[in-house]
C-alpha positions in Angstrom: 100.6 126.8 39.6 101.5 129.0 42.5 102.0 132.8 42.2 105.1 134.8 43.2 105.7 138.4 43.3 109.0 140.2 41.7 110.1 143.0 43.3 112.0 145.8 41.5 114.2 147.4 44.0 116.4 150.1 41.9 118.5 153.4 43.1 116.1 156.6 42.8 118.9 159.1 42.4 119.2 156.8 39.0 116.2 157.9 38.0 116.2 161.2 39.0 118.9 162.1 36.6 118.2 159.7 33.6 117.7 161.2 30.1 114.3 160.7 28.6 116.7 158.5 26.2 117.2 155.9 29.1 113.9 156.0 30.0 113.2 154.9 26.7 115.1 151.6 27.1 114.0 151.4 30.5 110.3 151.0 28.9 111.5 149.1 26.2 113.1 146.3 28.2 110.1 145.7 30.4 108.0 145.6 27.0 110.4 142.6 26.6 110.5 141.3 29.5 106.7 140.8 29.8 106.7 139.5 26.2 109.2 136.5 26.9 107.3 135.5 29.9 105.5 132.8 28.3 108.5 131.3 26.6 109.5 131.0 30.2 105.8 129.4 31.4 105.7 132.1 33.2 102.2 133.9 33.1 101.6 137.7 34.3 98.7 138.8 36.4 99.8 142.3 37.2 102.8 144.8 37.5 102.5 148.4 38.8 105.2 151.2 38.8 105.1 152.9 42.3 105.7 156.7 42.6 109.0 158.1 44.4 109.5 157.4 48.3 108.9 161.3 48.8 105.2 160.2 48.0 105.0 157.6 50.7 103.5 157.9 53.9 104.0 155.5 56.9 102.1 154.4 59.2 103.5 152.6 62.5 101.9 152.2 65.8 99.0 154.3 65.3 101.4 157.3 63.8 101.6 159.0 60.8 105.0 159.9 59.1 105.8 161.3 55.9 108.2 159.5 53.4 109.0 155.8 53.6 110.0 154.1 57.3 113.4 153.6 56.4 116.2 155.0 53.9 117.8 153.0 51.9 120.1 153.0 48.7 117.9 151.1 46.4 114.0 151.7 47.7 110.8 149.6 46.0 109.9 151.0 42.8 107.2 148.5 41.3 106.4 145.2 40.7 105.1 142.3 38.8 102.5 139.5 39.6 103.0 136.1 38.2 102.3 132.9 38.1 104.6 129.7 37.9 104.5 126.4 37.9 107.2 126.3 40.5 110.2 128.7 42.4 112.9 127.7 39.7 110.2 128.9 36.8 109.5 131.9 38.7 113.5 132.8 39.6 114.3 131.8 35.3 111.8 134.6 34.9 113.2 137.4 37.4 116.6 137.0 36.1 114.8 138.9 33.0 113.4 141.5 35.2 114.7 144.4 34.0 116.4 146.6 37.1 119.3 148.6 35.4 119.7 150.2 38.9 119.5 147.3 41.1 117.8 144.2 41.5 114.9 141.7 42.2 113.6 140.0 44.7 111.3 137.2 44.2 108.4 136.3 47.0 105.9 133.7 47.2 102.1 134.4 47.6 101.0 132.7 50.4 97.8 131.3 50.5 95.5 130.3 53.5 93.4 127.2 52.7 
């Protein structure tokens, strides 16, 4: 089994003006979404929400900037860690990523032997 990483890349102005009501369903659909995973053979080893871009802090050649090193219209918001026996089980299972404000990108671990 290899392990990929899904990437939730959604709009942050979304958020910023969703009701607690969508927020709700937000919550619920990842509930589901990590629920159906092991119809899918799919197993979970992590997920974490990130905090808004205004939190980040860069770091490039030695400097320290705050916010993220680019803008963009969708930014990285969390993400889940999974394991599956191949790409194609791991792609079936990000097409159920919830991302109401954008989309997924799935990425292979790579691993050093």
């Amino acid at each position: 089994m290899a392990q990929y990483l899904i990437l939730i890349y959604e709009s942050e102005a979304a958020y910023a003006t969703a009701t607690p009501d969508v927020y709700g369903e937000i919550m619920a659909d990842h509930e589901k979404f990590q629920a159906g995973l092991e119809a899918l053979g799919v197993k979970m080893l992590g997920g974490e929400a990130l905090q808004a871009t205004a939190t980040a802090t860069s770091i490039r050649e030695g400097g320290v900037t705050d916010g993220p090193f680019v803008e963009t219209k969708e930014a990285l918001g969390g993400y889940y860690l999974i394991e599956a026996p191949d790409l194609d089980a791991a792609l079936a299972a990000a097409k159920t990523c919830p991302a109401r404000f954008g989309g997924v990108e799935v990425r292979p671990i790579m691993t050093f032997e």
